[in-house]
C-alpha positions in Angstrom: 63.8 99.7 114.7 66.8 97.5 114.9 66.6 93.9 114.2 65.5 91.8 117.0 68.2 89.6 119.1 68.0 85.9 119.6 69.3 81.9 119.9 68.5 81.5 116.1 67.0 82.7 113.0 65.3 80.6 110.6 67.0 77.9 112.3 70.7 79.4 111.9 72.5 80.5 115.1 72.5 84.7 114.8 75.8 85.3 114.7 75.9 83.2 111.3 72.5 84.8 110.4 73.6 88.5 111.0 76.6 87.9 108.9 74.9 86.3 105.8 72.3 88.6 106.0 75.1 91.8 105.3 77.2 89.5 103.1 74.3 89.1 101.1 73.4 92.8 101.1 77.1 93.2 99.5 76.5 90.5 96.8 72.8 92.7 96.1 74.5 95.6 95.6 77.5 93.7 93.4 75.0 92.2 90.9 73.1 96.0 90.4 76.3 97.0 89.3 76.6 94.0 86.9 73.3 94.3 85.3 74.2 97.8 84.8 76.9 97.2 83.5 75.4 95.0 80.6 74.4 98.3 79.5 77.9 99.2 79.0 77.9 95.7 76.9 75.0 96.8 74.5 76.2 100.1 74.1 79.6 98.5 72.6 77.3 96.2 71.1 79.7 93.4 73.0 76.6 90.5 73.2 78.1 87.6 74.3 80.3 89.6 77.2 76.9 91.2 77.7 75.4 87.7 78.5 78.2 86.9 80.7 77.5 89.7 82.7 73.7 89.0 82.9 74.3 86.0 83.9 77.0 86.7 86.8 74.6 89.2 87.6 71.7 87.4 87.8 73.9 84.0 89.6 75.1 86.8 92.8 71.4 88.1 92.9 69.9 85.3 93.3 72.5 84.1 96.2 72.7 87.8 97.5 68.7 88.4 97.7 68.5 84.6 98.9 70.6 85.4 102.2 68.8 88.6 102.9 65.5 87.4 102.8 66.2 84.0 104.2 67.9 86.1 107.5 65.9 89.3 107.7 65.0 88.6 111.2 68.9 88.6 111.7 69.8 90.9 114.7 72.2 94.2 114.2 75.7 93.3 114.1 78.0 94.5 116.5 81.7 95.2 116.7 82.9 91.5 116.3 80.1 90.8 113.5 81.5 93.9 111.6 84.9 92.2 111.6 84.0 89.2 110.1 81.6 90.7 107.6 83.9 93.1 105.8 86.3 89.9 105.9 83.9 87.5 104.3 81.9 90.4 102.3 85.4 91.4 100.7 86.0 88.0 99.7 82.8 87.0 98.3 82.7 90.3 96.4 86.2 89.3 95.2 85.1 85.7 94.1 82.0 86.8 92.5 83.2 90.0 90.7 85.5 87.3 89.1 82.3 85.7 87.2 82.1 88.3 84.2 85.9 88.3 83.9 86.0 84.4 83.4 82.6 83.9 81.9 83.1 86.5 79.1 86.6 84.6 78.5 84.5 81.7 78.2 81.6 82.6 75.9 83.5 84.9 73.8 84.6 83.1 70.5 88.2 83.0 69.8 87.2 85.1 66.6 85.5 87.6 68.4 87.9 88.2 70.8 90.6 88.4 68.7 88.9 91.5 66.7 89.5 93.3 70.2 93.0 93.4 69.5 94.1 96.9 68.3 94.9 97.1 64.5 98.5 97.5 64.3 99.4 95.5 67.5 102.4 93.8 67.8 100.4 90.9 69.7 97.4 88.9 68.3 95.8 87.9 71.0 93.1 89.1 73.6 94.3 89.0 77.1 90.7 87.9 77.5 91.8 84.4 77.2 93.9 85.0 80.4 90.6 84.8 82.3 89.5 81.2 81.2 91.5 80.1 84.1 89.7 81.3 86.9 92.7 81.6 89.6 93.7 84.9 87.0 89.8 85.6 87.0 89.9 85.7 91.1 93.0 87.4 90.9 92.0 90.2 88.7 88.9 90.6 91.0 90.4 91.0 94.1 92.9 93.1 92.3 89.9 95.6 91.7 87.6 95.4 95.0 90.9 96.3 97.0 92.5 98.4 95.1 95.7 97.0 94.8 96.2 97.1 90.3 98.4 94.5 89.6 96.8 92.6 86.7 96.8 89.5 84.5 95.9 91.3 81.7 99.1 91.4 79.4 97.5 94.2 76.7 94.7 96.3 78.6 93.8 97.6 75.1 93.2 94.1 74.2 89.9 93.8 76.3 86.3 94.2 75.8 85.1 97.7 76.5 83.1 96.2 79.2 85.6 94.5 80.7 87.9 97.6 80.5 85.0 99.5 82.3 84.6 96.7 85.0 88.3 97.1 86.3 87.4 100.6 86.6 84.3 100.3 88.3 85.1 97.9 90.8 88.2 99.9 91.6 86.3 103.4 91.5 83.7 101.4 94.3 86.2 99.4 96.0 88.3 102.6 96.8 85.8 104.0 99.0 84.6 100.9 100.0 81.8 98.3 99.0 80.8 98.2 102.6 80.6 101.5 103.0 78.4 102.3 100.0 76.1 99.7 101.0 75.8 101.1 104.9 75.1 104.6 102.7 72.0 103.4 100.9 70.8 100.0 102.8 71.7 100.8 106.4 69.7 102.5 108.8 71.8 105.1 111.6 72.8 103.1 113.9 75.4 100.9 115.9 75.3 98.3 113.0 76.7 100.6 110.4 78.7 102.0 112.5 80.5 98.6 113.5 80.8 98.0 109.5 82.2 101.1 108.7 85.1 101.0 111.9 85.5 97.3 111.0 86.4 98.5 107.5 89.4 100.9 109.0 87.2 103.9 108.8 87.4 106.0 112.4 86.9 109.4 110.9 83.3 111.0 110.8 82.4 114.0 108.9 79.1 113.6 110.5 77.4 112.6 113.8 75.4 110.0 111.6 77.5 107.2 109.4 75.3 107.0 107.2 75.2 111.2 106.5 79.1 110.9 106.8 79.5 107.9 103.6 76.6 110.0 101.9 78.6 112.8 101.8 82.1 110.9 101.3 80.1 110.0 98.0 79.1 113.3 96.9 82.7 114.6 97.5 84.2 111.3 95.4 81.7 112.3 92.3 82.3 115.8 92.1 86.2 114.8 92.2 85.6 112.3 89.7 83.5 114.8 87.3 86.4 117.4 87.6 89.4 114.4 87.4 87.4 113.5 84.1 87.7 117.0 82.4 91.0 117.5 82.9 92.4 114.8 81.9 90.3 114.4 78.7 91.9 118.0 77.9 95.3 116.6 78.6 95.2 113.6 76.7 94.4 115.7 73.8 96.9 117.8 74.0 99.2 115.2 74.0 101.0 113.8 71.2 99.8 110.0 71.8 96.1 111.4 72.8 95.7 113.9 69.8 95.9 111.2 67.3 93.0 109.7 69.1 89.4 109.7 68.2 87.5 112.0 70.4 85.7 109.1 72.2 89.0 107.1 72.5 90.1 109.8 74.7 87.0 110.3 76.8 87.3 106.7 77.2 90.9 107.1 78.4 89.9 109.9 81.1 86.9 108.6 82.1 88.9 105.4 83.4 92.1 106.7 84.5 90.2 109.4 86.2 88.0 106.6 88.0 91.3 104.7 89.1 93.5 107.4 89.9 91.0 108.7 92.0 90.9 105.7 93.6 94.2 104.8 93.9 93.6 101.6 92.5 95.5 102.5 89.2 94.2 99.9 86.8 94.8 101.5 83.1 93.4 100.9 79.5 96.6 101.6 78.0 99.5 99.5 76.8 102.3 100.0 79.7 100.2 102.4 81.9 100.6 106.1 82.2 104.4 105.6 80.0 101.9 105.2 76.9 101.3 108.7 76.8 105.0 109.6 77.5 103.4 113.2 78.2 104.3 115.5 81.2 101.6 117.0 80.8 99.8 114.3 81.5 101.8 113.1 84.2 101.3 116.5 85.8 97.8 116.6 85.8 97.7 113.2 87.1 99.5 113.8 91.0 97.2 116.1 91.9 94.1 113.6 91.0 96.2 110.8 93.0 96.9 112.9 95.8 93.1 113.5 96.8 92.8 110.3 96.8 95.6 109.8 99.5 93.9 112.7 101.4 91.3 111.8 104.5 87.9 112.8 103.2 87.1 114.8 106.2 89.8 117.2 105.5 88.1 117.4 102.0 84.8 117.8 103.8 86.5 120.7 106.1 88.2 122.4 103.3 85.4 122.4 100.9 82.6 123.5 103.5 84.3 126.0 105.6 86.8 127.2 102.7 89.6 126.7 105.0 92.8 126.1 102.9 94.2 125.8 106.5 93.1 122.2 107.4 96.1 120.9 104.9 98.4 122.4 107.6 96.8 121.8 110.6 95.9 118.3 110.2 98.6 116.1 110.7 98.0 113.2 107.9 97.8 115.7 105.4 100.8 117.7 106.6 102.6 114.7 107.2 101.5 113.2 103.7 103.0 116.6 101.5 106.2 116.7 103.6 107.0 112.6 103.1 105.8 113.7 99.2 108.2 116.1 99.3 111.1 114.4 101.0 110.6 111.1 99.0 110.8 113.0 95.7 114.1 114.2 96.6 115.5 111.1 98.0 114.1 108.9 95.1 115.7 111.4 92.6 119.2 111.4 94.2 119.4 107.6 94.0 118.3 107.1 90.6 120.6 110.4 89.6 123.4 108.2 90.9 123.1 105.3 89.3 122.3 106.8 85.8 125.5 105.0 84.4 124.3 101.5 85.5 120.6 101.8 84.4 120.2 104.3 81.9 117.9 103.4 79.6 115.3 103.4 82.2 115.0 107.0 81.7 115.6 107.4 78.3 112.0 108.8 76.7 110.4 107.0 73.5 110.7 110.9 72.2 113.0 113.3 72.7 113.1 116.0 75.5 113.6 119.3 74.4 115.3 121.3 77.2 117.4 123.7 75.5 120.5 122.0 76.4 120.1 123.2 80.2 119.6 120.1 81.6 120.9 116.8 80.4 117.7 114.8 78.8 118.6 111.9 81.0 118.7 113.2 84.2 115.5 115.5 83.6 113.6 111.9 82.8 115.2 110.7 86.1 113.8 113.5 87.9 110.4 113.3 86.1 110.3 109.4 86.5 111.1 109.8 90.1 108.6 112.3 91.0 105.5 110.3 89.0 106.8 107.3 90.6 107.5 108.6 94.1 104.0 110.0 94.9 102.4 107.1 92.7 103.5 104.5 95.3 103.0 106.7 98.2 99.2 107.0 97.4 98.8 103.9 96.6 97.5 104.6 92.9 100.0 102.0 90.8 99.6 103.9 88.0 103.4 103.1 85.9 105.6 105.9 84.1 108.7 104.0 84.0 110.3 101.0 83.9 111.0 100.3 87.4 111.8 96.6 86.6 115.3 98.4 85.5 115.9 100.2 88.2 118.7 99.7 91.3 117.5 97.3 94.2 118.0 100.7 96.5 115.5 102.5 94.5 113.3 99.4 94.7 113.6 99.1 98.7 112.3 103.4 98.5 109.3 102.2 96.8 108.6 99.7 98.5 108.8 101.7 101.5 106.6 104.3 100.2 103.9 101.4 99.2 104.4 100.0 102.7 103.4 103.1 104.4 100.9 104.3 102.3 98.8 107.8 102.6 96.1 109.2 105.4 93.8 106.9 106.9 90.2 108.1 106.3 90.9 107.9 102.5 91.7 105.6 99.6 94.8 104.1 99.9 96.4 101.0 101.6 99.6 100.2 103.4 100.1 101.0 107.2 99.0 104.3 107.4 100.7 107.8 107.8 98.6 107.7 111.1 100.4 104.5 111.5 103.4 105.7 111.6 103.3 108.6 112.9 101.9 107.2 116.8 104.4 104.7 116.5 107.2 107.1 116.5 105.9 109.6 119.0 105.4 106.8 121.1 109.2 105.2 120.6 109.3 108.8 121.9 107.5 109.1 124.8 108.7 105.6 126.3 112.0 106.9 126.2 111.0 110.2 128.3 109.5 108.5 130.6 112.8 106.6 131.6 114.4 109.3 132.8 111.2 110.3 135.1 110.5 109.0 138.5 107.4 106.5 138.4 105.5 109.3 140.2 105.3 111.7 137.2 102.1 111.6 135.8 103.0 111.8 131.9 101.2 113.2 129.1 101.5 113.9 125.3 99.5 115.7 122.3 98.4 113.7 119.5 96.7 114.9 116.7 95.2 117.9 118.8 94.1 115.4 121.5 95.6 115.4 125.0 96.6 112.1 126.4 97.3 110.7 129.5 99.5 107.2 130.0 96.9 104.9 129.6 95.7 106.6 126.6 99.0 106.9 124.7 100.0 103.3 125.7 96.3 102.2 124.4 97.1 104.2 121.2 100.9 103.1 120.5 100.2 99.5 121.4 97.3 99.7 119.2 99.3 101.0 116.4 102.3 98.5 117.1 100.5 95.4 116.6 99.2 96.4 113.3 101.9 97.2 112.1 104.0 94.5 113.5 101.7 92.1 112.1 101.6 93.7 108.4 105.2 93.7 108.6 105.7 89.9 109.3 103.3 88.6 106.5 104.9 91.4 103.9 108.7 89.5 104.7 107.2 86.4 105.1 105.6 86.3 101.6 108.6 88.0 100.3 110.9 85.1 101.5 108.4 82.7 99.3 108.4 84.8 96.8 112.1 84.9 96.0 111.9 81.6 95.7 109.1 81.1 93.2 110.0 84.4 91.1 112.9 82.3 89.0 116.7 83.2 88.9 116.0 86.8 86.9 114.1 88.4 89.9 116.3 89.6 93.1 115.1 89.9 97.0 114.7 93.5 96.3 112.3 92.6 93.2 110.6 90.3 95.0 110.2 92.5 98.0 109.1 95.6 96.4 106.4 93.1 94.4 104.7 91.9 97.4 104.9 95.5 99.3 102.9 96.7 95.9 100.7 93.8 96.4 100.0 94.1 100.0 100.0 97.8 100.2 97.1 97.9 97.3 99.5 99.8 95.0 99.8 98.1 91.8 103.2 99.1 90.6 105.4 95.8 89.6 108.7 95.1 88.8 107.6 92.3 86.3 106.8 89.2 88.6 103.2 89.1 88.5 101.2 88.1 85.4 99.6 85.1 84.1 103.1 83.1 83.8 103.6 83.7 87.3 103.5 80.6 89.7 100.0 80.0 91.2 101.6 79.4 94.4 102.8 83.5 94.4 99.6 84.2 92.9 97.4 82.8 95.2 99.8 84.0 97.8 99.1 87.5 96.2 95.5 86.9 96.8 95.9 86.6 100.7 98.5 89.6 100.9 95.4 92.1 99.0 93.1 91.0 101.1 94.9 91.0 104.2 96.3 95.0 103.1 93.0 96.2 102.2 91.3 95.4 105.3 94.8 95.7 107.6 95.2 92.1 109.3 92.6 92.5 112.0 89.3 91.7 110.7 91.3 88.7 108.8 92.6 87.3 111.9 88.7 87.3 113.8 87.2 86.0 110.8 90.2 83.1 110.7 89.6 82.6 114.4 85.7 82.6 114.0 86.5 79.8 111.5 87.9 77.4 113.8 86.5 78.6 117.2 83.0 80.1 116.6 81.9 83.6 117.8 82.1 83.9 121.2 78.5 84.7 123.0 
């Protein structure tokens, strides 16, 4: 039955009650995946990060099971409850998934940690120690839960093993969504889940039931995962870097990259990300993994129930998605093709390229770095083959457009949506026809295989306007700081491209953020993820709840 209605609950109004009630259903399900992940700990015989993570575990439980039994009688939320609770539950997750990161940095001795550091490095310490401070501890959280990848850790290699696997956890859960897997396994069907799921920018239903439709968004996410996992653990192997690897090195590898690229989240456990590997190979087997992440899961759904190879056509994300792939490539290629003379050692490989002498080395790496790179920031993964940090402003702006528009609503990624964009333009469209009409004509247009009528298409395109408007002020607003904080060796276009990566949940940088960055553009950076992950909105209601209340 659904949660009674009324004035207050355990004397808290029930609009506050309802939303500490799901908040703290969020924080329940945060500290399970601590504990278990104290398992991880043991297993890498890691004890004192293994007591940081029991105790971060057990601080969220205690504050997560405290709200949900201290406002059980709280009432269903509704559409303006959802808001605010995938606002606040997002940033509570954020601030406490920052507890193991700065507790292990904490407890760990500086002679333990140091034996993290890879024999042979060229560095001698653990980027562990980054995490003492706990603004680099938020900001490698939020990082995680939304996706985005940009990180504070200098030397990934240089973590703990449960530290590595956190990033990759919280990315692998955060890309589907926190909220939603909660709704899947704590939520009964109903008008409550359904108002968390929409309020976390998820219209699309596989089935008539939310909670059957994140159930099965699951199910499809592991099997990828399983499948992301083999392949890649047979092409690090075969690659030059990964065959000098311990076998369990490299399942490590996989198992994480395949959990992040998935994701689009692209956190790595590598030195310099996916250019580590400096494999093709690799690189190959890697866009098809980030492009089902960028893919709605009900065209998954469709294609993998029905068989029907014919839903990547027919629905217009996903046909949109592979020509912008497509298109991108090309254009990103021409421009870094032209300005080979001017940044050429951006794509000069650590080996050498054997080609036959068909094509010069250079400009195959130019093509090869622009492809990974191209459909990297388009999906929102992050995950790094190149040194973009080198490359022409105009080549910078591309990506940054690519990150700003991001991949299919109804999947992982961030940025404005292919959706998004694609209503804005049909309606830029359709307002223009009707000018040459007489007010009389009753005017209609397709969308997405739906027929609408005026009100309809204006409800849509204004709909779609706003939200995009909106992203696009705080993305040039935060750049215009940014340039300014960034110091004299960073342009507009880096800093640009830096907070598109930022707010789009990417992950790809052009060497701004770390932990020397200012905490002004790093707290900044903290407001642009969360604001890109859950798409303005919800921020703004939750803001407004803050200073006005909830209206009855």
């Amino acid at each position: 039955m659904p949660r009674p209605r009324s004035r207050t609950v355990s004397g808290w109004p029930t609009d506050l009650a309802t939303i500490a009630h799901d908040v703290g259903s969020l924080l329940t399900m945060e500290a399970t995946l601590m504990t278990l992940s104290t398992v991880v700990a043991a297993l890498f015989g890691e004890w004192y990060v293994a007591l940081a993570f029991a105790l971060a575990g057990g601080v969220t439980a205690v504050v997560g099971l405290g709200a949900r039994r201290a406002f059980a009688d709280a009432p269903d939320p509704r559409m303006k409850h959802g808001m605010i609770i995938a606002a606040s539950g997002w940033l509570m997750t954020a601030a406490f998934g920052s507890l193991p990161f700065f507790l292990a940095a904490v407890f760990v001795p500086a002679e333990v940690a140091a034996s993290y550091v890879p024999a042979g490095a060229s560095y001698g310490q653990s980027s562990l120690a980054y995490f003492a401070n706990p603004l680099h501890a938020f900001f490698e959280s939020m990082s995680g839960w939304t996706g985005s990848g940009l990180t504070m850790a200098v030397h990934e290699p240089s973590l703990p093993r449960t530290i590595q696997w956190w990033r990759s956890l919280i990315q692998w859960v955060g890309g589907v969504g926190v909220i939603v897997l909660t709704v899947s396994i704590l939520a009964r069907p109903g008008s409550g889940s359904y108002a968390l799921y929409r309020s976390e920018t998820r219209e699309e239903k596989i089935h008539p039931s939310i909670v059957s439709t994140v159930r099965t968004v699951w199910k499809l996410f592991l099997g990828y995962t399983a499948v992301s996992i083999l392949v890649l653990f047979v092409a690090i192997r075969l690659s030059p870097f990964g065959s000098q690897l311990p076998l369990w090195e490299a399942a490590w590898q996989a198992l994480n990259h395949a959990m992040t690229g998935l994701s689009t989240g692209g956190f790595s456990v590598t030195d310099n990300s996916i250019a580590t590997y400096d494999s093709p190979l690799i690189e190959t087997v890697l866009l098809p993994v980030m492009a089902l992440g960028a893919i709605a899961f009900p065209v998954h759904y469709t294609i993998l129930s029905e068989r029907d190879l014919g839903e990547l056509v027919s629905d217009l994300q996903t046909r949109w998605l592979f020509l912008l792939l497509g298109l991108g490539v090309l254009a990103l290629s021409v421009q870094n093709l032209v300005s080979i003379p001017s940044v050429e050692g951006a794509f000069v490989a650590t080996g050498t390229l054997d080609v036959g002498g068909a094509v010069d080395p250079i400009v195959a790496d130019a093509v090869r770095d622009s492809t990974f790179q191209w459909i990297s920031a388009l999906t929102c993964t992050g995950f790094q083959s190149a040194p973009i940090g080198r490359w022409t402003a105009g080549a910078k702006v591309l990506i940054a457009g690519a990150m700003t528009l991001g991949g299919a609503a109804g999947s992982t990624v961030g940025g404005i949506k292919i959706i998004r964009g694609y209503v804005i333009g049909r309606g830029i469209r359709w307002q223009f026809r009707r000018v040459f009409l007489p007010a009389s004509a009753v005017v209609g247009t397709q969308l997405n295989g739906r027929r609408l009528d005026r009100e309809g298409m204006e409800r849509e395109f204004s709909e779609a306007a706003i939200v995009t408007l909106l992203w696009l002020v705080v993305l040039l607003a935060s750049s215009i700081v940014l340039v300014n904080l960034a110091g004299p060796d960073f342009t507009y276009a880096d800093a640009l491209f830096e907070v598109a990566s930022a707010q789009g949940n990417v992950g790809l940088s052009a060497g701004i953020t770390g932990p020397t960055m200012h905490p002004v553009a790093e707290a900044m950076f903290l407001l642009n993820m969360w604001v890109g992950r859950l798409e303005i909105i919800p921020i703004l209601v939750f803001a407004r709840s803050l200073l006005y209340g909830l209206d009855p």
